[in-house]
N, C-alpha and C positions, 0 to 999 in steps of 0.2 A: 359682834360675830362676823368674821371674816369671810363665811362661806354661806352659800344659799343651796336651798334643800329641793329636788324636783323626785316629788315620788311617783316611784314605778313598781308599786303594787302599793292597794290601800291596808292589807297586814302586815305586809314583810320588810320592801324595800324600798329605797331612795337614792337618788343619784345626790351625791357632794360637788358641788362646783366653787371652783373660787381659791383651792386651795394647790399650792407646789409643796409637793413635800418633799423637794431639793432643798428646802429652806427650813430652818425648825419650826414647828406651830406653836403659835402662842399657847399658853396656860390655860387663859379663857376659851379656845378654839378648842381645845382638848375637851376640856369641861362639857363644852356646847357637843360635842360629837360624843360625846358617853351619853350625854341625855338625849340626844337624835336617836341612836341607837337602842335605848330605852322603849321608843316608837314605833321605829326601824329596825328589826336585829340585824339585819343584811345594809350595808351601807357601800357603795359603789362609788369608786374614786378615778374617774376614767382620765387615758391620756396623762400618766403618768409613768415618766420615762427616768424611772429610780434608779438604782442600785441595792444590792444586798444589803449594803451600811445601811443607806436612808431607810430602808424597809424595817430595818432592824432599829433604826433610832426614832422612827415613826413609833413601830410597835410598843414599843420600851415608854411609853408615857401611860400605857391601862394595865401594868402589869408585871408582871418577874419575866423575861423570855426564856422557854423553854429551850434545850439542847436536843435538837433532834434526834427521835428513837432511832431512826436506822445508822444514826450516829455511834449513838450508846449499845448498839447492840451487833452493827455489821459498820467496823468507822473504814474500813480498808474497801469496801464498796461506795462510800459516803462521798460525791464528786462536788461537795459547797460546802462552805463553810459552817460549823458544827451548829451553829444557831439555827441552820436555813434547811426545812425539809424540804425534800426534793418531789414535787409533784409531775414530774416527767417520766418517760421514757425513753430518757436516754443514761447511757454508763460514761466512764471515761471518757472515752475514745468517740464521744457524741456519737455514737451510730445506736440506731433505734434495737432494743430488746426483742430477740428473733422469740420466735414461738417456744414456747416449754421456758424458756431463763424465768432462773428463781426469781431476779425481778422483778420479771415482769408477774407472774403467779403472784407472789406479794401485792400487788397493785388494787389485786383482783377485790380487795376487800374492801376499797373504798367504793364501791360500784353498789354495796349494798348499802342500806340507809344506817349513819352511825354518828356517833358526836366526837368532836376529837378529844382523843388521851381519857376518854370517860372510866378506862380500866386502868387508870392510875388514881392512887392515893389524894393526889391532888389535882382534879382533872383541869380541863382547859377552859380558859374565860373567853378570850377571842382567840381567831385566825383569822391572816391576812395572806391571801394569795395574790401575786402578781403574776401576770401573764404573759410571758415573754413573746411565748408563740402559739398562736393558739389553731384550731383544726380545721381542715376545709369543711368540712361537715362532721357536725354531733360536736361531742365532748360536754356539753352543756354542764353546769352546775345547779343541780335542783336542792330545794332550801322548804323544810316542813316545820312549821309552828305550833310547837310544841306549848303554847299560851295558849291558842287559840282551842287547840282539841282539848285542853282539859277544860276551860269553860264550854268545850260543847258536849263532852262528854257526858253518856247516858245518866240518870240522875242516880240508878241504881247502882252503877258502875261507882263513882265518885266515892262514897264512906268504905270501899274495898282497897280502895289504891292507897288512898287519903296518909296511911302511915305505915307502906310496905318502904324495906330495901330490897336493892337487887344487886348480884355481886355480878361485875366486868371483867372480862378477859378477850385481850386480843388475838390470844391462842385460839378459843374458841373462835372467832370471826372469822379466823384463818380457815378453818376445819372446816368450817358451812362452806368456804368455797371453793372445797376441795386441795386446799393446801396446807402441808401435815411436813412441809420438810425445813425445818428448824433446829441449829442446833442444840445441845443440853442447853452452854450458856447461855445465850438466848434465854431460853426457858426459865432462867433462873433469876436473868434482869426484867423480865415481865410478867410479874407475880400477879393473881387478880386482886380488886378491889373492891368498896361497897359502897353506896351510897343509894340516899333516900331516894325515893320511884318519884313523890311531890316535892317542889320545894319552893321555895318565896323569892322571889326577882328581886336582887335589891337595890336596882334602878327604877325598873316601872311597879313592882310592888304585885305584880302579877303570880298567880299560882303557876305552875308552869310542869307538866311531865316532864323528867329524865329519862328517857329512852336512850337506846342506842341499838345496834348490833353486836354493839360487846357484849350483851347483855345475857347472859346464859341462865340466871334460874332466879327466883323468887328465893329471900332468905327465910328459912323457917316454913318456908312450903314444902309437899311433897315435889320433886322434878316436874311431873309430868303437866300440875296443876301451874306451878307457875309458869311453865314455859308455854302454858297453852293461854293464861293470860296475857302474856306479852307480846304473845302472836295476832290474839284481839285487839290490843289497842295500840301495837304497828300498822295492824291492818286498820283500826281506825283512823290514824291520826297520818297517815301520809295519804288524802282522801285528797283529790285534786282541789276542794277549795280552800288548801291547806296547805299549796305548795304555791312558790314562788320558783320557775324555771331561769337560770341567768345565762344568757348565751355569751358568748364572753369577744371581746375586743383586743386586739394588742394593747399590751402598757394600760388595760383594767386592775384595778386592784380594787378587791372587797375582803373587807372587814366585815365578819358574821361573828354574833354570839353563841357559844357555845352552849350556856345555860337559857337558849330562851328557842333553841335551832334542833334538829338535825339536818346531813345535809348528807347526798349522795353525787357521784361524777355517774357522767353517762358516755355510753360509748363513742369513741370519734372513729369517723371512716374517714381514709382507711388509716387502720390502725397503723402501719407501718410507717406514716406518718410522723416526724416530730412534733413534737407537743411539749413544752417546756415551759412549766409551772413554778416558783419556788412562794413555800408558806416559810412565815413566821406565825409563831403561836406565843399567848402568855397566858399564863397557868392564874388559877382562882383561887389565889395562895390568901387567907386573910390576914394573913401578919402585916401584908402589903402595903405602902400607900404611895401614894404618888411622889411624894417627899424623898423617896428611897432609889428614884429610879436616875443611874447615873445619867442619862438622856434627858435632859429639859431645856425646852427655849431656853433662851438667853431673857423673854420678857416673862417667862414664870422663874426667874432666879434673883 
């Protein structure tokens, strides 16, 4: 293994040392960080002075990479390349999103606690943020483990969840936070989605809650019952000894799992500030394997 591990939280996280991802990763280094991460879901890659491509050829070894939604759904707002979401506040013309821009309203959703693409048919396995620039104060990235609250979860609670779905929409996420201005198509390329409330880690083997924010109702419950369950075990399971806080670095990149996380942004002051993010994400496709992805070492070929 090429890289050494220093952890900075005993659930969540670890820092990676040792490794340029200017250069491709071996086969085995791959291997070795899917099973760190297995430990780890949050994995921090500091002082890493990438690019798009490399971010993009990094990510491309655990998975299919996603086309970014505001790609596929707003591409004439889209200012990076269609792989690469844009976790910033800025448009074109780099100048920061004044008050009221639909933008910046859009933004506003990741501020509540959600998982990424969970209200897709085939949600998201990792994301990997770099941080180009990051905020004089605030902005932080906070990370809930979602392993850990369902092992602590009440004993009574646990045969209730045990074999619920919940259907996702990121329309709804919108709406909680007071954002309703989309248009039809839009609406029409962001269908909701369903998947199991428990499901099995199949790195660390762990039970693990699917939450999110996207998360609008219990299937086969009445509304008002399951939305009042999901309210109890958000409010459970983001309980501070259950979050991991990331204050973030220039040229940080972390790699978080999306099946094992939720994770929320916090505000930076002052907001008027630049702050320029860009994620890669890759989807929890099972047709997947490693073998498929056009991005490999040269010593995994």
């Amino acid at each position: 293994m090429a890289f050494t591990v220093e952890v900075v939280h005993p659930l969540l996280a670890a820092r990676i040392h040792g490794l340029d991802l200017h250069q491709p990763v071996a086969l085995e280094d791959v291997e070795a960080i899917e099973q760190t991460s297995g430990r780890y879901p949050v994995l921090i890659f500091p002082k890493q002075f990438i690019n798009d491509d490399e971010l993009l050829a990094f990510s491309a070894n655990f998975g299919p990479v996603h086309t970014a939604m505001s790609y596929q759904t707003r591409e004439k707002e889209h200012r990076l390349q269609p792989k690469i979401t844009d976790i910033s506040n800025l448009g074109k013309d780099n100048q920061t999103f004044k008050r009221g821009d639909h933008r910046r309203m859009n933004n506003f959703v990741s501020k509540r606690w959600h998982t990424d693409a969970s209200y897709e048919a085939i949600p998201a396995r990792y994301s990997f943020l770099l941080a180009y620039t990051v905020a004089q104060r605030g902005g932080e990235t906070q990370f809930a483990d979602m392993r850990e609250a369902y092992d602590e979860m009440p004993e009574d609670l646990r045969p209730v969840v045990e074999d619920l779905s919940c259907e996702y929409n990121i329309l709804w996420a919108r709406m909680l936070s007071g954002y309703t201005e989309f248009p039809d198509e839009e609406r029409a390329k962001l269908p909701p989605a369903q998947h199991k409330l428990v499901r099995r880690h199949p790195v660390s083997g762990r039970k693990t809650l699917y939450l999110s924010g996207h998360a609008t109702h219990v299937v086969d419950w009445p509304i008002p019952e399951g939305r009042d369950l999901l309210r109890e075990l958000m409010e459970f399971a983001t309980q501070p000894q259950f979050v991991y806080t990331h204050k973030w670095h220039e040229r940080d990149l972390v790699m978080w799992d999306n099946r094992a996380l939720m994770h929320r942004g916090r505000r930076h002051i002052p907001d008027t500030d630049p702050r320029e993010m860009h994620r890669a994400t890759v989807m929890d496709d099972p047709a997947w394997t490693r073998a498929d992805s056009s991005v490999r070492s040269e010593a995994g070929t």
